[in-house]
C-alpha positions in Angstrom: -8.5 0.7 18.1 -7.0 0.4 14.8 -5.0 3.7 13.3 -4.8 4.8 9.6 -1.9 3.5 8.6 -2.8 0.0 9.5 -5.9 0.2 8.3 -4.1 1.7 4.6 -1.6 -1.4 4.9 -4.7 -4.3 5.4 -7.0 -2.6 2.2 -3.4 -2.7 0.1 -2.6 -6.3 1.5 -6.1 -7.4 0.7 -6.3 -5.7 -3.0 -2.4 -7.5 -3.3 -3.7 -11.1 -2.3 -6.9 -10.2 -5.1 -4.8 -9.1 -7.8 -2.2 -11.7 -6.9 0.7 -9.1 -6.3 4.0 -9.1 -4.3 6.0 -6.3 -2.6 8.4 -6.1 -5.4 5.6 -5.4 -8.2 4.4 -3.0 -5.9 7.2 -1.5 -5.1 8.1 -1.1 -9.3 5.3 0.6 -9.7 5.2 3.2 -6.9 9.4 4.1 -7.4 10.1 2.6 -4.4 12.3 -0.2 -3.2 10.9 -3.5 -2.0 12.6 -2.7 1.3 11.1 0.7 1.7 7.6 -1.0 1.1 8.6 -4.0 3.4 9.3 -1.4 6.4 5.3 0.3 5.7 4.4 -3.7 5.6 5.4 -4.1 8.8 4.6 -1.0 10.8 7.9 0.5 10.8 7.5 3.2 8.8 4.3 5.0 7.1 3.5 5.0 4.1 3.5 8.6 2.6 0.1 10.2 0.8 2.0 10.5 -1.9 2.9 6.7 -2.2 -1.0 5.4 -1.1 -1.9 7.9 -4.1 0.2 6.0 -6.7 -1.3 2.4 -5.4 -4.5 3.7 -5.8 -4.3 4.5 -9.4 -2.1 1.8 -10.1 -4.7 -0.6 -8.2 -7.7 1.5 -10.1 -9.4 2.5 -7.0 -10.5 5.4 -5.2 -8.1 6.7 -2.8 -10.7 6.9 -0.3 -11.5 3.4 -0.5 -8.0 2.5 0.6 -8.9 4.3 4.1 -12.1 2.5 4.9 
């Protein structure tokens, strides 16, 4: 069974590899480090509402949408 958090990181990942965006850009535009991004990447921390709030609008989708 797959939790939320890995299911937020795959939608951002796959929206990333559309819009042909790295962790650094991401991270530029959310105020966060590329190393603080890198350790949601990888599982080892999660990524805080706050933070999946700022990629949706930054990515122009619905927030919900990056839970699906």
């Amino acid at each position: 069974m797959i939790d939320i958090n890995d299911r937020v990181i795959k939608n951002i990942k796959d929206i990333m590899i559309k819009k042909n965006l790295n962790q650094n850009r991401i991270a530029e535009n959310i105020g966060q480090t590329r190393q603080a991004v890198s350790l949601c990447f990888s599982r080892k921390r999660n990524m805080t509402l706050e933070n999946i709030e700022k990629l949706s609008n930054y990515f122009d989708v619905e927030i919900q949408d990056l839970f699906k």
